[in-house]
N, C-alpha and C positions, 0 to 999 in steps of 0.2 A: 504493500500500500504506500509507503515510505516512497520506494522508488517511483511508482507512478505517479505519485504528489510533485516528485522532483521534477521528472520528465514534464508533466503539464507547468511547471513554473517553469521551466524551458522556453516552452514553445509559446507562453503567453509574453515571456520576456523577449520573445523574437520578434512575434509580432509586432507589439510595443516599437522595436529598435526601428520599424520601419518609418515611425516618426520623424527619427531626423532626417531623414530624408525633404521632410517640408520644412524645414526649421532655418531662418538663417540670422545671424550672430547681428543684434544690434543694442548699440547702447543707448543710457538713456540719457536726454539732453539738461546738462545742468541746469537750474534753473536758481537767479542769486535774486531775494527782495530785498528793495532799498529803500520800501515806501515807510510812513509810517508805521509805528511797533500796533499792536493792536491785542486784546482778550477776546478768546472764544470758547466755546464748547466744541470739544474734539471728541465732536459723535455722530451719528446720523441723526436728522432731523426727525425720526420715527424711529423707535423701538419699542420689541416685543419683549414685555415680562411676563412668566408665569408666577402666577402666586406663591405656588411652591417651592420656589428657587431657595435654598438654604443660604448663600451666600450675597452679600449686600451688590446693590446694583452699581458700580462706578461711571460718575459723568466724570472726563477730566476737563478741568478747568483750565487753559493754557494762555501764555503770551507769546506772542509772535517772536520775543527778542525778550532775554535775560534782564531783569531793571536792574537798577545800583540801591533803590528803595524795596520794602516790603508792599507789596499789593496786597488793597480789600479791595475783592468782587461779592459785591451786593446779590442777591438772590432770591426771585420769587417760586411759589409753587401753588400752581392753580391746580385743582382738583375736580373732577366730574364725575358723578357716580360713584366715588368715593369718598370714605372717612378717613383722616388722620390718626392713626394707631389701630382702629379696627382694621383697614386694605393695607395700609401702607405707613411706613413710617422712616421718617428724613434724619439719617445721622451724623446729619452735620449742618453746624450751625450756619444761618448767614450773617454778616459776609464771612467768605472764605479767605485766607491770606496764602498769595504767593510769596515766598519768601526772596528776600532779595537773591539773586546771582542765576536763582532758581526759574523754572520753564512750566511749572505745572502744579496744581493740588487736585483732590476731589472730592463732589459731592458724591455722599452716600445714600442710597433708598433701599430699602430692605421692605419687599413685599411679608403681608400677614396672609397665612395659610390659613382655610377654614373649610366647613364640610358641606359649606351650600352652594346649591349649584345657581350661579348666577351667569346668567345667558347675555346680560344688559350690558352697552360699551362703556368699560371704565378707563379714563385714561387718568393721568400723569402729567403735567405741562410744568418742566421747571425754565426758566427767564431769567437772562443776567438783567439787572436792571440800572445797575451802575459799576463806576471802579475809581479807587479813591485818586490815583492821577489821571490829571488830566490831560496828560499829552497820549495817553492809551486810548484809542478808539475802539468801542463795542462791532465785531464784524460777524458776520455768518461765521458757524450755526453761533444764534441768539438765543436760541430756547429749542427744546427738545423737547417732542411728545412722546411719553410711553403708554402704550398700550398695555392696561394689566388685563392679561388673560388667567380667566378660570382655570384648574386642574380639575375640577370636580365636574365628571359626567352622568348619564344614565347608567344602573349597573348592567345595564346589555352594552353594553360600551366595552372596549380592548383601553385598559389605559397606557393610550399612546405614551402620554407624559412622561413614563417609566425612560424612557430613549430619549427624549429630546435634551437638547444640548453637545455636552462631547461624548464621544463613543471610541468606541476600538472595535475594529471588524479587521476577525481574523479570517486567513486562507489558505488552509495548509499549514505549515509551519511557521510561516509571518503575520506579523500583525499592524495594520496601519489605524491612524486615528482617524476619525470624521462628523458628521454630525447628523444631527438628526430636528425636524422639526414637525407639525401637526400637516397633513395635507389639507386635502380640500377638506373645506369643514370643521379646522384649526382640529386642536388634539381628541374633540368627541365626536369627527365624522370616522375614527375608524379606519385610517390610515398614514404611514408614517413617510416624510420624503425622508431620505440617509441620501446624503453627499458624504465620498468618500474614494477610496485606493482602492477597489472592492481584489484589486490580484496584488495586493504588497506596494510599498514605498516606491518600486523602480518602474510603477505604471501611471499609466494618469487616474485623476481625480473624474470621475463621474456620480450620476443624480439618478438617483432610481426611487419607484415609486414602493413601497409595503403595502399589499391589502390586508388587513387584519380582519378574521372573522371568528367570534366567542363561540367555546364549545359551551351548549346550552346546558350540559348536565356539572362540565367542569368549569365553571364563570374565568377563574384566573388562568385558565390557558386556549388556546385557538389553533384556528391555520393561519397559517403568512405564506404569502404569493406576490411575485412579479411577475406582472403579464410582459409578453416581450418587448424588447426596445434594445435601440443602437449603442452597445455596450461605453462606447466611447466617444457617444455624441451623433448625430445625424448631421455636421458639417464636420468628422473628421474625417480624414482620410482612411480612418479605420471604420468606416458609418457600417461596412457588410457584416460586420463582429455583431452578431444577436445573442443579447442575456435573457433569460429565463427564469426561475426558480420556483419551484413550494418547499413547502415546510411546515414548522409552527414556532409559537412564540408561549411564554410560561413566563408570569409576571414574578411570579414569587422565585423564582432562578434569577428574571431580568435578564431573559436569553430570548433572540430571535435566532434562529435555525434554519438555510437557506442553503436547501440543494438543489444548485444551479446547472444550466448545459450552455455552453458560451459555442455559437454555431456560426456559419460564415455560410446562408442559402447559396450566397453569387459564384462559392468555388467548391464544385462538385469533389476535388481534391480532396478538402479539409472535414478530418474528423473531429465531429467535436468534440469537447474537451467539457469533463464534468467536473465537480468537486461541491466542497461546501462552503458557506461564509458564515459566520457564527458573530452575531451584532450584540455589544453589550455597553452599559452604560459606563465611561470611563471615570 
């Protein structure tokens, strides 16, 4: 079994090397700012929380350029559909201070877990509102919206949530890291996107979709299936590569189970090539 594990990380690592074949070597173009220094939120203008995140949410707070003084950045936090310490709770005061010489602090938000299932949009809006000098200009992103999503679904529900964030998805004998978030239907439609190495570190990153379906006598475990798709994208050059997979998934393990056939229809030559990937929460 050993050996045939090897052999197919072979011939997938072959495949793969056909890549460089499109690849060609460029760098990338310096870019020096001269303009004024400026304070921002170094984050996307939308983010998703789950309630259940054990660990605090970080906005960093940044300046364009090091001061010779300590910086306060003033701070609002508007709320919708939310309570203060019941959803959510802000652990750290405003203003924030950057310390002189220094490039950055952060706000902290630490979502509150709870058992009811609330379907209704809650977000999060925190807003720089000022900064104690004045030659710093407020620039984009000024405020950031988060999104607080539910973990709590129906119990005929798979909980997606189990996966989401970072993972390790093994294959064989390797293991590469990835991620996972709720698909259509966020984490209580009942299926999981994993972006990820799904053949080890020396392949590319691709997006495959998880169907989860609950076994009705045993609620905590199911089947898990990928319907097919271009293993490595439908604009690579590797697009004829088709993934597949069933399985199943067992919350109280925190294991999805994924035995795949990776198939190339366009070349009559090519056997395909089985195995498993085994997704867990990292």
């Amino acid at each position: 079994m050993k050996g045939e594990m090897k052999s197919q990380a072979k011939i997938i690592i072959a495949i793969i090397g056909l890549l460089s074949l499109f690849r060609c070597d460029q760098s990338a173009d310096k870019i020096l700012y001269n303009g004024p220094a400026f304070v921002f939120l170094d984050t996307k203008e939308t983010i998703q929380l789950y309630e259940n995140q054990k660990t605090p949410l970080k906005i960093p707070v940044k300046v364009s350029s090091a001061q010779t003084d300590n910086t306060q950045v003033t701070f609002e936090v508007v709320g919708d559909n939310v309570l203060l310490n019941s959803d959510y709770k802000i652990q750290t005061s405003s203003p924030v201070e950057i310390t002189r010489a220094k490039y950055e602090t952060n706000i902290l938000v630490q979502p509150v877990d709870n058992s009811f299932i609330q379907p209704e949009s809650r977000t999060i809006t925190i807003r720089i509102k000022s900064v104690s000098n004045p030659k710093l200009l407020i620039q984009v992103v000024k405020e950031v919206k988060i999104n607080l999503l539910d973990d709590d679904c129906a119990p005929t529900v798979p909980k997606v949530s189990i996966w989401v964030g970072d993972l390790n998805v093994s294959s064989g004998g390797s293991t590469a890291t990835g991620t996972g978030e709720g698909g259509v239907g966020g984490i209580c439609g009942g299926s999981l996107v994993v972006t990820a190495k799904l053949f080890g570190n020396d392949n590319p990153s691709t997006t495959m979709t998880i169907l989860m379906t609950q076994n009705p006598t045993t609620p905590t475990r199911g089947t898990a299936s990928v319907i097919r798709f271009p293993a490595f994208g439908a604009d690579s050059p590797l697009k004829d590569y088709q993934y597949e997979a069933s399985g199943a998934y067992d919350e109280t393990a925190k294991t999805i189970t994924l035995n795949f056939i990776l198939s190339n229809p366009a070349d009559a030559t090519f056997t395909p090539i089985t195995g498993t990937n085994i997704i867990t929460p990292k």
